[in-house]
C-alpha positions as a Python dict, from the first residue, in 0.01 Angstrom:
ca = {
    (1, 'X'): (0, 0, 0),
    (2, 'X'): (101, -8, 375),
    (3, 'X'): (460, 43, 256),
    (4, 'X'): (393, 319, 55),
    (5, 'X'): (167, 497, 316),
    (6, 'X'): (430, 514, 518),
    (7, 'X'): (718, 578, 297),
    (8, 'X'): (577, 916, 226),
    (9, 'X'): (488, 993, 602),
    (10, 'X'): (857, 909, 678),
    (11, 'X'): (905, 1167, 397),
    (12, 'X'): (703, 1419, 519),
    (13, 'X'): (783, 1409, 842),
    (14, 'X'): (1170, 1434, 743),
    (15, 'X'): (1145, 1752, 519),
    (16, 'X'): (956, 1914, 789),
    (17, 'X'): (1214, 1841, 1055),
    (18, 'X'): (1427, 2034, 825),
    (19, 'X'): (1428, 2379, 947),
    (20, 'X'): (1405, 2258, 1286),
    (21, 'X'): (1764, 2075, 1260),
    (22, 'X'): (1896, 2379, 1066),
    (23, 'X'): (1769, 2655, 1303),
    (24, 'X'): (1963, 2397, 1620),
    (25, 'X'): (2292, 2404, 1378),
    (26, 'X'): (2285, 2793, 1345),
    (27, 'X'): (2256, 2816, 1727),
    (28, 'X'): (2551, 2576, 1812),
    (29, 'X'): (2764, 2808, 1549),
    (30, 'X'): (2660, 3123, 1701),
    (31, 'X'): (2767, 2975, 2020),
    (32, 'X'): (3078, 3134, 2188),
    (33, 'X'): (3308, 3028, 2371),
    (34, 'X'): (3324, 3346, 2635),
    (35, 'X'): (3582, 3433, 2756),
    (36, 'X'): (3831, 3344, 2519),
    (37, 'X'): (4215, 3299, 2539),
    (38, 'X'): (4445, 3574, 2336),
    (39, 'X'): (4480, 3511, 1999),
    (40, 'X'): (4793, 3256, 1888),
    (41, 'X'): (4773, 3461, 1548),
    (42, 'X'): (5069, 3688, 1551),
    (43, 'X'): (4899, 4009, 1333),
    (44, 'X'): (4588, 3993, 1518),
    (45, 'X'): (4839, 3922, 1860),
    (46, 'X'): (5009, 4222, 1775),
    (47, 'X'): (4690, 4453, 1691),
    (48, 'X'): (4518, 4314, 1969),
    (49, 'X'): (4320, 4611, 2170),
    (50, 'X'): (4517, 4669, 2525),
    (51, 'X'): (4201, 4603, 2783),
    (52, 'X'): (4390, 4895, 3012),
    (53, 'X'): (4463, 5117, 2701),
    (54, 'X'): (4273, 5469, 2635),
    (55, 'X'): (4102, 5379, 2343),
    (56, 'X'): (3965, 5087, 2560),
    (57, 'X'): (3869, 5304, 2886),
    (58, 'X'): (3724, 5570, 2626),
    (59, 'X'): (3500, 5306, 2458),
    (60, 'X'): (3383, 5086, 2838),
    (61, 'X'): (3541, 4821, 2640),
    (62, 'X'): (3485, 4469, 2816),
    (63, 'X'): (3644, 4174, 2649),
    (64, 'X'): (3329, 3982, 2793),
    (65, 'X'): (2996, 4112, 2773),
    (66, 'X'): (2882, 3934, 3034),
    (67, 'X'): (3125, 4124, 3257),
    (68, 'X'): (2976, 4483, 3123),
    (69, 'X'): (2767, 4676, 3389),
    (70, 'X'): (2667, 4948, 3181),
    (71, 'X'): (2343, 5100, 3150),
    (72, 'X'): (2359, 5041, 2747),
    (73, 'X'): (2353, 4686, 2746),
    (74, 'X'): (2122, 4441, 2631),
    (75, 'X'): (2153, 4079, 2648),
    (76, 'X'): (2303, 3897, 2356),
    (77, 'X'): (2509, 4214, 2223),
    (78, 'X'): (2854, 4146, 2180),
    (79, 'X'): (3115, 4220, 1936),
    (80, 'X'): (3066, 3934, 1687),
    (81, 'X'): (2693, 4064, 1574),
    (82, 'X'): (2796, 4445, 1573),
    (83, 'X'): (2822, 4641, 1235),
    (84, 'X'): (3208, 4785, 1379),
    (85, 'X'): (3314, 4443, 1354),
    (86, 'X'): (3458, 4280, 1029),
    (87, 'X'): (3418, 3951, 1033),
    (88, 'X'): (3526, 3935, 689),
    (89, 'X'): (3861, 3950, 866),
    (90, 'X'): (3820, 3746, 1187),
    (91, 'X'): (4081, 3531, 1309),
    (92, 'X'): (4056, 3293, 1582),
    (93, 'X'): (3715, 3487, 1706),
    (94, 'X'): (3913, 3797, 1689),
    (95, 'X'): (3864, 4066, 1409),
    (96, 'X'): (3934, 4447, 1351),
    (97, 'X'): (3674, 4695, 1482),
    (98, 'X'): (3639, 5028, 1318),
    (99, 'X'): (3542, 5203, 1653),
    (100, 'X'): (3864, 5069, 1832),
    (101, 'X'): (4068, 5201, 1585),
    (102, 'X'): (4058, 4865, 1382),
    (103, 'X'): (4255, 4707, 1682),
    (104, 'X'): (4166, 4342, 1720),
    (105, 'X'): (3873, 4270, 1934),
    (106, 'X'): (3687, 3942, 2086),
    (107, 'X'): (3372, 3816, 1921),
    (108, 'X'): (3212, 3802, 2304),
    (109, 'X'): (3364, 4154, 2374),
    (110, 'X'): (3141, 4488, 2456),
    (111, 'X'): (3166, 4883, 2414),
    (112, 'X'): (2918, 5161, 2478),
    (113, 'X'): (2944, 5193, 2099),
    (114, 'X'): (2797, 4926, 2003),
    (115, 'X'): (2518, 4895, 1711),
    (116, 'X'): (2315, 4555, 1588),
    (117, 'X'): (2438, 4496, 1219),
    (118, 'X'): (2060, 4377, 1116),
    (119, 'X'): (2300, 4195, 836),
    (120, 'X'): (2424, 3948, 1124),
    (121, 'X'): (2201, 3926, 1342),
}
């Protein structure tokens, strides 16, 4: 009976460690690498947003958002969990943004535009 007893205990304790080990996975995939190297992709290379362009100075584009000093910013914004960003398109941590004129943009990038996609986050 000894066996048994502990059999299920071990099985217990298991299915309840469950959401624990899944919530630690989700945070190491969240996890960027910031700041990242240019893309080796040669579409999202060549649609890349220019850091020194207009559309960049227009937006207070930062291409980390731990470099931003702006007054809109809140910690753990960035690029990869804003609803501009299409991740359905992301390549190498880079994707299109609507509000850069779908240039290419970092996941760990920042703009004054930014807006929490609920969807990601």
């Amino acid at each position: 009976m000894k066996t048994r007893r502990s059999f299920f205990k071990a099985a217990l304790l298991s299915i309840g460690a469950l959401p624990i080990l899944k919530s630690g996975e989700a945070l190491a995939a969240s996890a960027l690498k910031c700041p990242q190297g240019a893309p080796t992709d040669a579409k999202a290379l060549k649609k890349l947003l220019k850091a020194d362009g207009k559309v960049s100075k227009r937006l207070n584009f930062v291409a980390n958002a731990a470099d931003t000093k702006h007054k809109k910013f809140k910690a753990g914004s960035n690029c990869a969990n804003c609803k501009f960003y299409n991740a359905k398109k992301e390549v190498e941590n880079y994707a299109p943004c609507s509000m850069a004129a779908n240039k290419y943009v970092p996941a760990c990038g920042w703009c004054k535009s930014y807006k929490l996609d609920k969807k990601k986050a």
